[in-house]
OpenMM code with the backbone's topology and positions (N, CA, C; nanometers):
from openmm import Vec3, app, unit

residues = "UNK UNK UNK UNK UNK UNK UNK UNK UNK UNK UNK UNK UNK UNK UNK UNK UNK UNK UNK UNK UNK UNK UNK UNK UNK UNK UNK UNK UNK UNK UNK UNK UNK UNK UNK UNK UNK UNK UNK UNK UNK UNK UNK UNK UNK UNK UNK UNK UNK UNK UNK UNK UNK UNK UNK UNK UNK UNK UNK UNK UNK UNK UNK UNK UNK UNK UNK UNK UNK UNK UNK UNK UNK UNK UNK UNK UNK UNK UNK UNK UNK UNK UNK UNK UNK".split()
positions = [
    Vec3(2.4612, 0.1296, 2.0860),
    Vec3(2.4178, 0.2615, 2.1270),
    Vec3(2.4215, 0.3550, 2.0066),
    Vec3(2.3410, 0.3992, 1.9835),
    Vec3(2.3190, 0.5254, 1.8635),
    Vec3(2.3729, 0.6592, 1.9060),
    Vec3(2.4210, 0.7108, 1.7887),
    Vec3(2.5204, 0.8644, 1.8160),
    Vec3(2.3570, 0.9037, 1.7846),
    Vec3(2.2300, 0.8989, 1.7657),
    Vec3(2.1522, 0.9981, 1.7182),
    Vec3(2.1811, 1.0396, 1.5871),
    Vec3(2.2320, 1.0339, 1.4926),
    Vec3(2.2712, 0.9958, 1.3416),
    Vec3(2.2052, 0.8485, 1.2556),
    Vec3(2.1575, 0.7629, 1.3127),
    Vec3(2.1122, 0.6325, 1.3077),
    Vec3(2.0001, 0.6616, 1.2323),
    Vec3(1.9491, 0.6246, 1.0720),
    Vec3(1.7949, 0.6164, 1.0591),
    Vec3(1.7858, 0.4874, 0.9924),
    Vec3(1.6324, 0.4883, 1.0066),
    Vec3(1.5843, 0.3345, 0.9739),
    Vec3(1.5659, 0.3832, 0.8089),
    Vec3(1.5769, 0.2632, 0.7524),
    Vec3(1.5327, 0.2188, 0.6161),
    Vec3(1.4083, 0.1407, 0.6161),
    Vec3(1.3239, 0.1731, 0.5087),
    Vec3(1.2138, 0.1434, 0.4763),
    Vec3(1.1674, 0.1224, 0.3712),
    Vec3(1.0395, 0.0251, 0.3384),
    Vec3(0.9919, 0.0617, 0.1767),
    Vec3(0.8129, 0.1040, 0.1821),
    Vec3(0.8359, 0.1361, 0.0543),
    Vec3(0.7446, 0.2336, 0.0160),
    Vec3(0.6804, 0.1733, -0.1109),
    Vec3(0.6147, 0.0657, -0.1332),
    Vec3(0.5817, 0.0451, -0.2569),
    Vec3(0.4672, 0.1345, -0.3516),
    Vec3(0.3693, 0.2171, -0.3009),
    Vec3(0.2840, 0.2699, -0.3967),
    Vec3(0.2747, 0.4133, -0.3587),
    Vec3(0.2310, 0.5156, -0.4131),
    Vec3(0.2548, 0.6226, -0.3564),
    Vec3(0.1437, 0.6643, -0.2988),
    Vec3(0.0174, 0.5718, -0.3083),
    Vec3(-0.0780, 0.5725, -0.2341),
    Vec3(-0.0417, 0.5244, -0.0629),
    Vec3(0.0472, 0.4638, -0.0680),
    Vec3(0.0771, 0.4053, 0.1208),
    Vec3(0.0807, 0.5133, 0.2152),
    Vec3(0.0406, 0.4725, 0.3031),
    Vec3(0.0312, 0.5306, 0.4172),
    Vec3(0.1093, 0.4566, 0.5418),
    Vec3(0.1588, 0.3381, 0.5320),
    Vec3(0.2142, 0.3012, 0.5970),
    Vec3(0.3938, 0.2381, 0.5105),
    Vec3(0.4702, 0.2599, 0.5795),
    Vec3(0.5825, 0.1832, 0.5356),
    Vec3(0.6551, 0.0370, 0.6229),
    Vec3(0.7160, -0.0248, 0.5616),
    Vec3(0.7566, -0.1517, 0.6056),
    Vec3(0.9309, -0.1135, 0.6777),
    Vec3(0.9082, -0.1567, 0.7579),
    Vec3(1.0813, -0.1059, 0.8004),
    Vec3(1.2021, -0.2649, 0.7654),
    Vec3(1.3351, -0.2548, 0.6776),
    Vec3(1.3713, -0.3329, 0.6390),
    Vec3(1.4962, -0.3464, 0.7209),
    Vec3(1.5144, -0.3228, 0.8311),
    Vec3(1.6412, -0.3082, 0.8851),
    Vec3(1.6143, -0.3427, 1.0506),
    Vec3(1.7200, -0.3528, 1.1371),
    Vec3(1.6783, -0.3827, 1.3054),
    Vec3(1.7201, -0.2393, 1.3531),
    Vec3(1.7480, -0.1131, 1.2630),
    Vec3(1.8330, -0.0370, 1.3799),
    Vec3(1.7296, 0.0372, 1.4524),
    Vec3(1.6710, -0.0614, 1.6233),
    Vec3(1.5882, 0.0050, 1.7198),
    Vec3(1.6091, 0.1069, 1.7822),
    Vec3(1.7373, 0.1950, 1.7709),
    Vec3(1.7615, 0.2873, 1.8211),
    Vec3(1.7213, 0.3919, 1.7499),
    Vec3(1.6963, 0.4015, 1.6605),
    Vec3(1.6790, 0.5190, 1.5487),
    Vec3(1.5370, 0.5232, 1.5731),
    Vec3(1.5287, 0.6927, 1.5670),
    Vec3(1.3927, 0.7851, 1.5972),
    Vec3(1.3229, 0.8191, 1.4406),
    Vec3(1.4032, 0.7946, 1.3248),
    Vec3(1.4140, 0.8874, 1.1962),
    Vec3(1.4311, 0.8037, 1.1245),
    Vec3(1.3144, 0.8029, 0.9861),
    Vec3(1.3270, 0.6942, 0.8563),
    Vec3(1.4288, 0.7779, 0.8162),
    Vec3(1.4634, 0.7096, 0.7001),
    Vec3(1.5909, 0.7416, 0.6035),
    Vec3(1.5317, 0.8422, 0.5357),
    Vec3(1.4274, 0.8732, 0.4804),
    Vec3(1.3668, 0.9364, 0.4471),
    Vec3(1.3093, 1.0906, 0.5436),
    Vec3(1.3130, 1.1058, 0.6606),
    Vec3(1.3347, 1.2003, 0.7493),
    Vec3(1.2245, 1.2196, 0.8141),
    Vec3(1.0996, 1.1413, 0.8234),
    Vec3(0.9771, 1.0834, 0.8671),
    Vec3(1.0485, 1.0358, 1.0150),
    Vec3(0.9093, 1.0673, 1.1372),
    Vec3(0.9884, 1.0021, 1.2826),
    Vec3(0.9587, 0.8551, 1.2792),
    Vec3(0.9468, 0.7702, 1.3447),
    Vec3(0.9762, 0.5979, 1.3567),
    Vec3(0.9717, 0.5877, 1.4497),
    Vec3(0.9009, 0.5455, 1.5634),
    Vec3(0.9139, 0.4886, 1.7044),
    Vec3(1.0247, 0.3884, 1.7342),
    Vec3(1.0973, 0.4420, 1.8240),
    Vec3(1.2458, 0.3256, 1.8597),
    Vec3(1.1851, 0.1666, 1.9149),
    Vec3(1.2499, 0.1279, 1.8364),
    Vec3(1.2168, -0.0424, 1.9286),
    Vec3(1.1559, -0.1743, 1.8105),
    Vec3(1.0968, -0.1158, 1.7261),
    Vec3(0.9937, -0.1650, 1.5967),
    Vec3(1.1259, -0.2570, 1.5109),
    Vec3(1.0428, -0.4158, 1.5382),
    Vec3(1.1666, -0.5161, 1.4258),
    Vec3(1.1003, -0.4791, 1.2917),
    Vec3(1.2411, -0.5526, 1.2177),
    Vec3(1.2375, -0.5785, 1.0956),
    Vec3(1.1027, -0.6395, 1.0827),
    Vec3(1.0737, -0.6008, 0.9092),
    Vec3(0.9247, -0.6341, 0.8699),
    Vec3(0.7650, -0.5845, 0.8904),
    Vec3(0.7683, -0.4458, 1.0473),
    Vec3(0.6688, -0.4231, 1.0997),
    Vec3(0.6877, -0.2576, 1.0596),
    Vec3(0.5434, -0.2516, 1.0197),
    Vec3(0.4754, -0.1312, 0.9731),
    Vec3(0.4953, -0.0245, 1.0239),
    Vec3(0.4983, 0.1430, 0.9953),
    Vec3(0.5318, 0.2273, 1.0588),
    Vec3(0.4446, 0.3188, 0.9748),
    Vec3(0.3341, 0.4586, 1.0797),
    Vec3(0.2481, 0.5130, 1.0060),
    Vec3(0.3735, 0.6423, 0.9073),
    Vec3(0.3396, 0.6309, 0.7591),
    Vec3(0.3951, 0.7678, 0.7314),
    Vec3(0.3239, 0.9275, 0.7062),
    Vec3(0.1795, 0.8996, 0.7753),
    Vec3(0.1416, 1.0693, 0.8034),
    Vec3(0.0339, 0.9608, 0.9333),
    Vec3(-0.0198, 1.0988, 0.9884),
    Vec3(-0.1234, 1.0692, 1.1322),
    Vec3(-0.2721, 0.9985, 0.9980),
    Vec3(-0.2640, 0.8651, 1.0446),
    Vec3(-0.3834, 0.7947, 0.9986),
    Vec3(-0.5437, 0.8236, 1.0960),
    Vec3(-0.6150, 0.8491, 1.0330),
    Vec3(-0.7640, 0.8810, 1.1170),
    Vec3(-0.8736, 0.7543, 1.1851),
    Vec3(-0.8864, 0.7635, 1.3097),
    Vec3(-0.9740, 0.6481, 1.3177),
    Vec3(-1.0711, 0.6160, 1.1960),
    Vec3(-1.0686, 0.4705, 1.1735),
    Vec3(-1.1826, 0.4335, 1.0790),
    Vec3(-1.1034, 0.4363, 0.9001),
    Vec3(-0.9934, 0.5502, 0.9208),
    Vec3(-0.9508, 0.5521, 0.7782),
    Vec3(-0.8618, 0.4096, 0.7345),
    Vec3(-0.8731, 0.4005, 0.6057),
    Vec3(-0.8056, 0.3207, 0.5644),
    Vec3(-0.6243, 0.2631, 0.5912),
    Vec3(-0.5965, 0.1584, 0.5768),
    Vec3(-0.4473, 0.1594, 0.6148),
    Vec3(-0.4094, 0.0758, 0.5208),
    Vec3(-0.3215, 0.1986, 0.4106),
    Vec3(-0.2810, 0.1043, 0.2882),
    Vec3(-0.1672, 0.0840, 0.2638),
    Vec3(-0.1059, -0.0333, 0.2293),
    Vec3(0.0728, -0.0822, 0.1537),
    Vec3(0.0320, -0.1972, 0.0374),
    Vec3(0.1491, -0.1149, -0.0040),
    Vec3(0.1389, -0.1891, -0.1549),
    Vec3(0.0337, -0.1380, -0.2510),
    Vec3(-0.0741, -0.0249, -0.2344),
    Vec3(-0.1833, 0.0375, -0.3163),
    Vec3(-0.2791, -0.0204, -0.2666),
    Vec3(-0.2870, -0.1020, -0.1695),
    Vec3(-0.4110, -0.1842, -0.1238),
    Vec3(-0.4148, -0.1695, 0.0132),
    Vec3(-0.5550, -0.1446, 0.0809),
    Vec3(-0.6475, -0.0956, 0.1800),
    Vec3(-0.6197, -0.2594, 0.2737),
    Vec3(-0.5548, -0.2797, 0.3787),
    Vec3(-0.5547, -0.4136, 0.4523),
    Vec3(-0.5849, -0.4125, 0.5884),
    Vec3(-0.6441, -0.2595, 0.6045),
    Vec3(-0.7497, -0.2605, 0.7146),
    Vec3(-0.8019, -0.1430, 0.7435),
    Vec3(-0.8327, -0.1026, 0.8884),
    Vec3(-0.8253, 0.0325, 0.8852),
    Vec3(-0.8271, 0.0671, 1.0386),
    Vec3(-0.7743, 0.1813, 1.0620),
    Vec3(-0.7556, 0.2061, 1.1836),
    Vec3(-0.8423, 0.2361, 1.2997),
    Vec3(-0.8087, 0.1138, 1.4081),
    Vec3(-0.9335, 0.1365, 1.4660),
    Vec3(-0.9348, 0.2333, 1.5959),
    Vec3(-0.7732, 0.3353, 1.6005),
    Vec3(-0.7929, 0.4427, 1.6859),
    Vec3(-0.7023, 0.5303, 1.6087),
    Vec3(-0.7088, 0.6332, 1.6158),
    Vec3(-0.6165, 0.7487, 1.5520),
    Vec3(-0.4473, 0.7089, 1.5364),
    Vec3(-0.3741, 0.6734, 1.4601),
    Vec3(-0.2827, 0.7064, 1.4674),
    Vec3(-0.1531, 0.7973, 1.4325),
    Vec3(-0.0480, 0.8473, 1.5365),
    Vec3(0.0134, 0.9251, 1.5264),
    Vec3(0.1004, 0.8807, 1.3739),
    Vec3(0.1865, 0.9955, 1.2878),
    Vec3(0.2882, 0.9930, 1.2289),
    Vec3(0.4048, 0.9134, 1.2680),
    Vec3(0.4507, 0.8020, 1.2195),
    Vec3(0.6002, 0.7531, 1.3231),
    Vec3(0.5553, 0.6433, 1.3828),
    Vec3(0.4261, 0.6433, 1.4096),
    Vec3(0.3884, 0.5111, 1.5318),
    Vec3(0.3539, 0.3891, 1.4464),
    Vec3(0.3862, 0.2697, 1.5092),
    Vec3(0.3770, 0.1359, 1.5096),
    Vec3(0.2318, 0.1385, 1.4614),
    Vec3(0.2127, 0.0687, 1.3610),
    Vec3(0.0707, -0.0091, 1.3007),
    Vec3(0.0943, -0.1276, 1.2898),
    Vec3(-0.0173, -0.2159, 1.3318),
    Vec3(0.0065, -0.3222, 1.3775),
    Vec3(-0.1974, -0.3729, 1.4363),
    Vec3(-0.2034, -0.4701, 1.4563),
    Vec3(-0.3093, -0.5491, 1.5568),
    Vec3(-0.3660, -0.4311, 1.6462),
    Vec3(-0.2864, -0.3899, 1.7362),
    Vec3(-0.3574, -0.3111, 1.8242),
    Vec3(-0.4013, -0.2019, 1.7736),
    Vec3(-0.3728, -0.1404, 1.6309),
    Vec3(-0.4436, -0.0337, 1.6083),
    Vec3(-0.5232, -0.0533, 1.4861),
    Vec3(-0.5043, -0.1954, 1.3896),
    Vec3(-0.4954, -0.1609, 1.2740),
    Vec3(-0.6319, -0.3114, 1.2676),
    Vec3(-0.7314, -0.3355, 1.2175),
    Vec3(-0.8228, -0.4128, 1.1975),
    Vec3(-0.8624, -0.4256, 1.0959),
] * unit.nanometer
topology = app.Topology()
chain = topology.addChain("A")
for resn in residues:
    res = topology.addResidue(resn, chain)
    for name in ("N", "CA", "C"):
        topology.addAtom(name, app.Element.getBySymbol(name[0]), res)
């Protein structure tokens, strides 16, 4: 159970990203380490948007474009298959 003090850790490899990688399990946490929101529940290894991505816009980690979004997504929210093509 989280006091609400709990944030996730993440990486950030280019400063072009728009998405970050979350390196940790703590599903309770609302808040990257960095002070960005994070949807609770998201495992280790899976993507998290770090500003609101635009349908159609690009979705980049690591400096490189590996798809693009195929509905708007919020700041904080899960990128992944269902949004990301």
């Amino acid at each position: 159970m989280s006091d609400g003090s709990a944030t996730r850790r993440a990486i950030v490899a280019h400063e072009a990203d728009n998405v970050a990688t979350l390196v940790d399990n703590r599903l309770d946490a609302v808040r990257l380490a960095g002070g960005g929101p994070v949807a609770p529940g998201l495992s280790f290894g899976h993507k998290v948007a770090l500003r609101d991505i635009a349908e159609g816009e690009a979705v980049v980690k690591y400096g490189v474009a590996i798809g693009r979004a195929t509905r708007p997504v919020a700041r904080g929210e899960h990128v992944h298959v269902h949004n990301c093509g």
